[in-house]
SEBAKOL-615562 format. One record per residue (C-alpha): residue number from 1; residue in one letter; x negated, z, y negated. Coordinates in steps of 0.02 Angstrom, whole numbers. Each point is the difference from the previous one (the first is absolute). Example, Ala and Ser with C-alpha at 12.3 -4.5 7.8 and 13.67 -1.06 7.14 Angstrom:
<rs>
<r seq="1" type="a" X="-615" Z="390" Y="225"/>
<r seq="2" type="s" X="-69" Z="-33" Y="-172"/>
</rs>
This chain:
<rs>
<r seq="1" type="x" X="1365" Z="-1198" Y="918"/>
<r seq="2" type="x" X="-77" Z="153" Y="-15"/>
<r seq="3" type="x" X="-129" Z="29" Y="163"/>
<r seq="4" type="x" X="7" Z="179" Y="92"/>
<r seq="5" type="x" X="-163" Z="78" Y="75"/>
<r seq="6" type="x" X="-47" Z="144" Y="116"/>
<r seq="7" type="x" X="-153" Z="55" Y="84"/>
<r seq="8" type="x" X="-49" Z="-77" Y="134"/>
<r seq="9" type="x" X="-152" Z="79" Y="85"/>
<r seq="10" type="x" X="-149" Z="129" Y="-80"/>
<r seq="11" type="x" X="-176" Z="5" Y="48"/>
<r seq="12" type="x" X="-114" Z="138" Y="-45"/>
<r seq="13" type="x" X="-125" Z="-18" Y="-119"/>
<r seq="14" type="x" X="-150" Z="126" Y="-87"/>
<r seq="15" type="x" X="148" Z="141" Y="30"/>
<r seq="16" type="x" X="145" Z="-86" Y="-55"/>
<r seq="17" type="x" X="151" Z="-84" Y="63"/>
<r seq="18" type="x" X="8" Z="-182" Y="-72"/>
<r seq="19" type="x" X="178" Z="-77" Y="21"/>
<r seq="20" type="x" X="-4" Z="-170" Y="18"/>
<r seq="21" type="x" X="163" Z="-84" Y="-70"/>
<r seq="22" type="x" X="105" Z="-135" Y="94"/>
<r seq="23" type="x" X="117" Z="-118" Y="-110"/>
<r seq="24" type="x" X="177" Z="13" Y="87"/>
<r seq="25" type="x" X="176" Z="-2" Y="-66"/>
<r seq="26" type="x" X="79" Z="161" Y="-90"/>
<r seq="27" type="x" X="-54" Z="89" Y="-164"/>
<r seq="28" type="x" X="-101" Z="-11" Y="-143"/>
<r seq="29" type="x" X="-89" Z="183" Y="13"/>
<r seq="30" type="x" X="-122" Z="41" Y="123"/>
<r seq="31" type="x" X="-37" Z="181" Y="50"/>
<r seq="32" type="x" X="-148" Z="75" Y="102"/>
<r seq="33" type="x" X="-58" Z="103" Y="91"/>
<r seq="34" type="x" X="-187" Z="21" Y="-22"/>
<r seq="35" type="x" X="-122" Z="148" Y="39"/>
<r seq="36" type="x" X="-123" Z="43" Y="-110"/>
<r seq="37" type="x" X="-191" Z="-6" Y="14"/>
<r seq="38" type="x" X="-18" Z="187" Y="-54"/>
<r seq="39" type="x" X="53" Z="141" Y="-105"/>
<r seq="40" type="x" X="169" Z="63" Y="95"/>
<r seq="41" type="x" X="71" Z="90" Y="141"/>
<r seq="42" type="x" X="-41" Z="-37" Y="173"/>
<r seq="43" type="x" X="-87" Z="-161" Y="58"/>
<r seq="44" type="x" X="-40" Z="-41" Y="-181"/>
<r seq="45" type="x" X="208" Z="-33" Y="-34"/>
<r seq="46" type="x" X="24" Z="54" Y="-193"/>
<r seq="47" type="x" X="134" Z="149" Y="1"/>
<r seq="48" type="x" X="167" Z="-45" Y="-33"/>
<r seq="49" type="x" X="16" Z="6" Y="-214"/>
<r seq="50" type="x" X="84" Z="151" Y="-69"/>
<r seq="51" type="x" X="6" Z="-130" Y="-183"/>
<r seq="52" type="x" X="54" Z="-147" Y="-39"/>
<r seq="53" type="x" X="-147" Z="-136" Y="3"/>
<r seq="54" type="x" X="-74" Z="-39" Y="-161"/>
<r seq="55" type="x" X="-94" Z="-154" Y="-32"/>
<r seq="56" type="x" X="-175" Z="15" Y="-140"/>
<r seq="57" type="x" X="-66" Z="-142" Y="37"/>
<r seq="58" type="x" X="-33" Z="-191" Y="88"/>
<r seq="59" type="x" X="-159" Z="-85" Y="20"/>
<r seq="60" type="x" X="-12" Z="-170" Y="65"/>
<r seq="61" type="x" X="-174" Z="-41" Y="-41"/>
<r seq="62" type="x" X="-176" Z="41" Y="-123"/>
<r seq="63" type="x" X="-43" Z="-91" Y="-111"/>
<r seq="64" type="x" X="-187" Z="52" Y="-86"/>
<r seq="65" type="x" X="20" Z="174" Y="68"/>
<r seq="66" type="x" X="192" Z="29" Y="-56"/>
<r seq="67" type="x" X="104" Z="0" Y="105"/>
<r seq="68" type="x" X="163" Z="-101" Y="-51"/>
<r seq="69" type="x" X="182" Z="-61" Y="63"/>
<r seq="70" type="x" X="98" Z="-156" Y="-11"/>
<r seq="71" type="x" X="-14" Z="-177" Y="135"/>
<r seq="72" type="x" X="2" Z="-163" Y="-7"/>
<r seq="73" type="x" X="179" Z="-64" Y="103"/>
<r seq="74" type="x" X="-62" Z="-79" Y="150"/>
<r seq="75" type="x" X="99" Z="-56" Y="157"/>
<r seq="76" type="x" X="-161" Z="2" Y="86"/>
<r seq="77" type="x" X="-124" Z="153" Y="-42"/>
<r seq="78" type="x" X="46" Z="164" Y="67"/>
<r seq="79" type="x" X="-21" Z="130" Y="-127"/>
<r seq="80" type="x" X="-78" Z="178" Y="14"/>
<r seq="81" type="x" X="90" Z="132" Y="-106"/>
<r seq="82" type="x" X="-47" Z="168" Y="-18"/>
<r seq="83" type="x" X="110" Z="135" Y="-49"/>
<r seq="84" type="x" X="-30" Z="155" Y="-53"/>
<r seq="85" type="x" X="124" Z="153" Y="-36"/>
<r seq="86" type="x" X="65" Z="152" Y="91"/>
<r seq="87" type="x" X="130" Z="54" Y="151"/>
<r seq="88" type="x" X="-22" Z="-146" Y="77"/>
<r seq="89" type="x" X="22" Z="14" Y="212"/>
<r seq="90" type="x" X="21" Z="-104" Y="176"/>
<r seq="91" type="x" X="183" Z="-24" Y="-23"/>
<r seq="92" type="x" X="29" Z="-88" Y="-185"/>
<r seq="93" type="x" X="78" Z="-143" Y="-45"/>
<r seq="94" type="x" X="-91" Z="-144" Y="-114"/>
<r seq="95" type="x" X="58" Z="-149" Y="-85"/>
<r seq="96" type="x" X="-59" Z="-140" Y="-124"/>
<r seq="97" type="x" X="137" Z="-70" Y="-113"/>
<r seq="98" type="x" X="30" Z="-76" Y="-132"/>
<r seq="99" type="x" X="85" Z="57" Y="-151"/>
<r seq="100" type="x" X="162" Z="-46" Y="51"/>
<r seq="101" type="x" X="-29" Z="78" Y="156"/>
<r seq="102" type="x" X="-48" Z="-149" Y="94"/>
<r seq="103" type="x" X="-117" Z="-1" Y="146"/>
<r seq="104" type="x" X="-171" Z="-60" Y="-80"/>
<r seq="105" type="x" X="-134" Z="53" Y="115"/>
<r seq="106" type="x" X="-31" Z="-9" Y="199"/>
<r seq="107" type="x" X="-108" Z="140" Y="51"/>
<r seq="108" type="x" X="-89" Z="-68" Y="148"/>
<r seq="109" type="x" X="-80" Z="188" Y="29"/>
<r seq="110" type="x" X="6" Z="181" Y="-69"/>
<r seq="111" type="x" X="-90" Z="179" Y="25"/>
<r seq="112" type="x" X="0" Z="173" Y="-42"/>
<r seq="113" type="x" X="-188" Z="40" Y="-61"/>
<r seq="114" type="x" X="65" Z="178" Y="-35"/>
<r seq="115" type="x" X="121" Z="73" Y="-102"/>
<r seq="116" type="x" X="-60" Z="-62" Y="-167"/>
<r seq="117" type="x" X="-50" Z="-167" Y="51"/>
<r seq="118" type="x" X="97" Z="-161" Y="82"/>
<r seq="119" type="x" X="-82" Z="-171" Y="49"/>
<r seq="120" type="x" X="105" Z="-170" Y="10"/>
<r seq="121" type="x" X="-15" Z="-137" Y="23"/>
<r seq="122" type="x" X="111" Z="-129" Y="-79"/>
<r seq="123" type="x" X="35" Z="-187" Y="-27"/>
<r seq="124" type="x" X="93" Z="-29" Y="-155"/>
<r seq="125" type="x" X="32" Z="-181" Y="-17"/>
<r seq="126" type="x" X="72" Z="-48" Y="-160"/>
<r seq="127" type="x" X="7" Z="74" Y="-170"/>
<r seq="128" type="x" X="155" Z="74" Y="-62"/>
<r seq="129" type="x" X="54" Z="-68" Y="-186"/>
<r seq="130" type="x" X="-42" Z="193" Y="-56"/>
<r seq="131" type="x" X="-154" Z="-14" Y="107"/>
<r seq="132" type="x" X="3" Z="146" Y="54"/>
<r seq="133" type="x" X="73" Z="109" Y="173"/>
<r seq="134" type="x" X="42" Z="153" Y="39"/>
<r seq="135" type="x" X="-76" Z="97" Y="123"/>
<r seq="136" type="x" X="106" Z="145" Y="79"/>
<r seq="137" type="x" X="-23" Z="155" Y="105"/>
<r seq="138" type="x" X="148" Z="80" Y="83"/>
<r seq="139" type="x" X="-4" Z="153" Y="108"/>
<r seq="140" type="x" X="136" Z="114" Y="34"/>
<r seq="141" type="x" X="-43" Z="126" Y="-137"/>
<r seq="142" type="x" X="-13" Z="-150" Y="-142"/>
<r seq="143" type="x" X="-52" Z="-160" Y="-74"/>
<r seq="144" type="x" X="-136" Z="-62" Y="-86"/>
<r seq="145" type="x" X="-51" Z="-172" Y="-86"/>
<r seq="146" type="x" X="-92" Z="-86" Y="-98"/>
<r seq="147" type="x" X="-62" Z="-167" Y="-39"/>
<r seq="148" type="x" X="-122" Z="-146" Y="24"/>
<r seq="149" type="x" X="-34" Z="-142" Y="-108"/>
<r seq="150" type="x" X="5" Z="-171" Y="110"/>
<r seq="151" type="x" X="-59" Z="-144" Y="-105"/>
<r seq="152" type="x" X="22" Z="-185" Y="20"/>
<r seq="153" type="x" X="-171" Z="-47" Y="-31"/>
<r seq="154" type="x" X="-167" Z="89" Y="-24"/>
<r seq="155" type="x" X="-49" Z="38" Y="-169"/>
<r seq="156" type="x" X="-171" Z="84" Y="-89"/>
<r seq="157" type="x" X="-18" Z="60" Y="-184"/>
<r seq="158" type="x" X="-76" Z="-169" Y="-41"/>
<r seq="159" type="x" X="147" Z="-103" Y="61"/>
<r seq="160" type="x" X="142" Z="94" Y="-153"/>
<r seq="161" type="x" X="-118" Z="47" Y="-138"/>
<r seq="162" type="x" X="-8" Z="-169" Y="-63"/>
<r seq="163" type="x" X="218" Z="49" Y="-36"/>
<r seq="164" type="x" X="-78" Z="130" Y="-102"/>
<r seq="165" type="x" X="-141" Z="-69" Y="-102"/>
<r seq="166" type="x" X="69" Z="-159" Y="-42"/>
<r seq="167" type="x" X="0" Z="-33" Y="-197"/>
<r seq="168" type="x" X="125" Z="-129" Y="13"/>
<r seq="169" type="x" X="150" Z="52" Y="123"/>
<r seq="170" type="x" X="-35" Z="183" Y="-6"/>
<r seq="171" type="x" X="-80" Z="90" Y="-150"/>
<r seq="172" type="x" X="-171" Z="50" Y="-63"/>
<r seq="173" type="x" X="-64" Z="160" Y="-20"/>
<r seq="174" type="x" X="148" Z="74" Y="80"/>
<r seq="175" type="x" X="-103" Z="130" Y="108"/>
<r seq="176" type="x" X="-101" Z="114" Y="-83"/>
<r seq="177" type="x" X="88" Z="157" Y="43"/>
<r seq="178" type="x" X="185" Z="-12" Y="-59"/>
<r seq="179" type="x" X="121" Z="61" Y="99"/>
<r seq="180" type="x" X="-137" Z="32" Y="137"/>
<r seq="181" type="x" X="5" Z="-165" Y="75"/>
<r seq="182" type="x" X="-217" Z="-17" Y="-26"/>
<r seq="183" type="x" X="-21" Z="-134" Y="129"/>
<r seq="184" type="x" X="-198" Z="-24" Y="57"/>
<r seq="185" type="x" X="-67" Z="-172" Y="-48"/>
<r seq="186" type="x" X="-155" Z="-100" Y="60"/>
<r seq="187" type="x" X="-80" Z="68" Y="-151"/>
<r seq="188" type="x" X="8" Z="163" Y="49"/>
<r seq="189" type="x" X="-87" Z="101" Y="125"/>
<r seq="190" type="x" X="-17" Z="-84" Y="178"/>
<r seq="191" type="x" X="6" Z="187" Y="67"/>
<r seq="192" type="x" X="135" Z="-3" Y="134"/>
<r seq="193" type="x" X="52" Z="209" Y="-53"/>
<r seq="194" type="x" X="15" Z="-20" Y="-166"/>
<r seq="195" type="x" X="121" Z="-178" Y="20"/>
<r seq="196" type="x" X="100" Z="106" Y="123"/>
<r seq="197" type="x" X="10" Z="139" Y="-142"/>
<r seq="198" type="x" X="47" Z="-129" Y="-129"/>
<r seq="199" type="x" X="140" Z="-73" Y="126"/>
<r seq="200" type="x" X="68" Z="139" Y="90"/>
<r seq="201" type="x" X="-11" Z="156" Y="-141"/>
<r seq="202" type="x" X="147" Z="96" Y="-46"/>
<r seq="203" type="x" X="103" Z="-77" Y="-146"/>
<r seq="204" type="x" X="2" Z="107" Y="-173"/>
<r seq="205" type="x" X="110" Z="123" Y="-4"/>
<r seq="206" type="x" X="24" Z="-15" Y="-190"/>
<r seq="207" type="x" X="99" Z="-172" Y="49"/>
<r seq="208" type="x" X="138" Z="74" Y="120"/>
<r seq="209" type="x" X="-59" Z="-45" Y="148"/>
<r seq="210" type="x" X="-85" Z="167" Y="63"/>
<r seq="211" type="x" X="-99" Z="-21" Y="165"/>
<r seq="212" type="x" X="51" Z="-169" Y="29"/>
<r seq="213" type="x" X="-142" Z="-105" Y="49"/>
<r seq="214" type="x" X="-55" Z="-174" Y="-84"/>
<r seq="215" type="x" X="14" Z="-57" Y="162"/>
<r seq="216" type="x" X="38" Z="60" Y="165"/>
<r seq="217" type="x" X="-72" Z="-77" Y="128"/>
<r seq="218" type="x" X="100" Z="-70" Y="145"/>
<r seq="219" type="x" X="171" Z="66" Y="-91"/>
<r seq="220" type="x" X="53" Z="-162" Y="-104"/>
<r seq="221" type="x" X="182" Z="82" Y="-48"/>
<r seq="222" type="x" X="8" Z="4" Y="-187"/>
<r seq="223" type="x" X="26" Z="183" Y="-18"/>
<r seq="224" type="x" X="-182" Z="15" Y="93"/>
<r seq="225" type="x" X="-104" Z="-99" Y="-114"/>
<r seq="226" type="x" X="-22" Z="8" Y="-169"/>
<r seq="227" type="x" X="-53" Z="-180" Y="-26"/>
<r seq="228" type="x" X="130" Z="-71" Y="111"/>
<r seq="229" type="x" X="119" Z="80" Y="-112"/>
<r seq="230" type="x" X="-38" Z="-74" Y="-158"/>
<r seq="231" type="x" X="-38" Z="-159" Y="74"/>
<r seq="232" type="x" X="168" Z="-26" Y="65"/>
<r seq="233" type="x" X="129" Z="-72" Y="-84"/>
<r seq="234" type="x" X="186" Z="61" Y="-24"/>
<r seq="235" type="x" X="66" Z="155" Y="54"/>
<r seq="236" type="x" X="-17" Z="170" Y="-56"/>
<r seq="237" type="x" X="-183" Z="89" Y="-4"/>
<r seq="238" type="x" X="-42" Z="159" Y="103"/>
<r seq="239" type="x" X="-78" Z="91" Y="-120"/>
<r seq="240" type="x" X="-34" Z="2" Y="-197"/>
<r seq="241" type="x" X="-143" Z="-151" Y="39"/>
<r seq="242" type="x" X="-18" Z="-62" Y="-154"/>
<r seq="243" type="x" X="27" Z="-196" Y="-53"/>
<r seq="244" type="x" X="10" Z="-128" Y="136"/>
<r seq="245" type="x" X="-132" Z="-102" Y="37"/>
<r seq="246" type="x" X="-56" Z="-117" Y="-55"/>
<r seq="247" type="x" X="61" Z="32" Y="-216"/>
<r seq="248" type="x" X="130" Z="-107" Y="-68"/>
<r seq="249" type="x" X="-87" Z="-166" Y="-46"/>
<r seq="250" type="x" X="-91" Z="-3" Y="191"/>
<r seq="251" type="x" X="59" Z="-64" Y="183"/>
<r seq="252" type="x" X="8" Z="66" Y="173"/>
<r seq="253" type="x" X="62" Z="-121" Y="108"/>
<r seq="254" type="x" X="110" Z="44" Y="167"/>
<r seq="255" type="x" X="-133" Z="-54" Y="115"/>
<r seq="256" type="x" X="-134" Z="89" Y="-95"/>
<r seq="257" type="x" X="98" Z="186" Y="27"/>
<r seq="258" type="x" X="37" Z="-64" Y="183"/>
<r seq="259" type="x" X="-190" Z="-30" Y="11"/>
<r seq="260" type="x" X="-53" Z="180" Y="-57"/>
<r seq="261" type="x" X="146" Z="88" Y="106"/>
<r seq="262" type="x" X="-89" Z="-83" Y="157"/>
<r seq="263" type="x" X="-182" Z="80" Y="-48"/>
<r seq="264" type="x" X="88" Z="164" Y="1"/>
<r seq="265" type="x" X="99" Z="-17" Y="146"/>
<r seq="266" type="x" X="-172" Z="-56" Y="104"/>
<r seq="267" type="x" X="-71" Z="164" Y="-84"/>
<r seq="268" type="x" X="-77" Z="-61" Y="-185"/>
<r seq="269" type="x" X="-174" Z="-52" Y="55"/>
<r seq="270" type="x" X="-157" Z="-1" Y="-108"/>
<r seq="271" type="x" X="-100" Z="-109" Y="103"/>
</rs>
């Protein structure tokens, strides 16, 4: 049964109009109308867009100083989202679905920082099989989206190395460069930077895969992630990655890929 909402009541906060949402009967998409704290036309309200809205970027927490995106699925914790972009105004429309276009997320509250920026606040209480929703923007010049990894359970770099430096299931020596897959060890340097640089670095262009990332934090779709691509098994690859992994002779078990899709969907922390 799919549950409808609309805004019930708004209270005034720092500037802005928070909208708080009450659960009735109707549909899945809930619009708003918010005013900004700043950075518009009269009374702080952004102008209406004259573009489309354009989405560069979610946040949903820091981690060491970096900022990163992806949650834990929780019934129960209410989760702040930050989105950043362009065009955005008082009147749009925003939804959290899955990829089948299924309401995923309730958004218990929403406002217009400015133009560029968007705070909600969410509960998204399971994760989808994908793990991952998609966040959308509508306004009456255009749509934008993107998405947000939801994982099942919280996972750090130390929980799904041991996939990767196993002698016995997985391989040995399998990470010293080729195809760009370098994956930081506890034998290298504890530095937090250069682990993120290791992790997160563009993959070599000589291989096919131009600008796409070894992994992409918060985006577990295979096409995102260079390591979730070779990891997983069947199908057809999105770019010229090189052999699977792990080399003929070596195992990756189901549970093992579902296991490293989850640290990227709650945003491939270090520590």
């Amino acid at each position: 049964m799919h549950t409808i909402f609309r805004t019930t009541k708004f209270h005034q906060k720092a500037g802005a109009y928070l909208f708080n949402i009450g659960a009735l009967a109707g549909v899945a998409t809930l619009a708003f109308g918010l005013v900004s704290c700043g950075g518009g036309g009269a009374g702080g309200t952004p102008p209406p867009a004259s573009a489309a809205p354009t989405i560069s970027s979610i946040t949903t927490g820091v981690s060491n100083g970096v900022p990163y995106k992806g949650v834990i699925a929780s019934s129960s914790v209410i989760r702040a989202i930050t989105i950043r972009g362009s065009n955005f105004n008082s009147s749009m429309t925003l939804s959290i679905k899955d990829s089948s276009g299924n309401t995923a997320g309730t958004i218990s509250a929403s406002s217009v920082i400015n133009a560029q920026t968007l705070a909600v606040s969410a509960v998204i209480p399971t994760a989808p099989m994908d793990r991952y929703v998609v966040i959308k923007i509508i306004t009456a010049i255009g749509t934008a989206t993107d998405v947000l990894g939801v994982a099942s359970t919280s996972l750090k770099l130390a929980d799904i190395l041991p996939i990767f430096t196993s002698t016995t299931t997985f391989c040995s020596n399998c990470h010293g460069g080729a195809g760009g897959l370098t994956l930081p060890t506890d034998s290298m340097a504890m530095d937090y930077a250069i682990k993120y640089a290791q992790l997160y670095d563009y993959g070599d262009i000589s291989n096919g895969c131009g600008s796409m990332r070894r992994v992409q934090p918060g985006d577990p779709r295979r096409g995102s992630s260079l390591l979730i691509d070779k990891i997983t098994i069947g199908g057809t690859r999105t770019c010229n990655s090189g052999t699977s992994m792990p080399p003929p002779g070596h195992t990756i078990i189901a549970s093992e890929v579902q296991a490293v899709v989850d640290w990227v969907a709650g945003g491939a922390l270090i520590q």
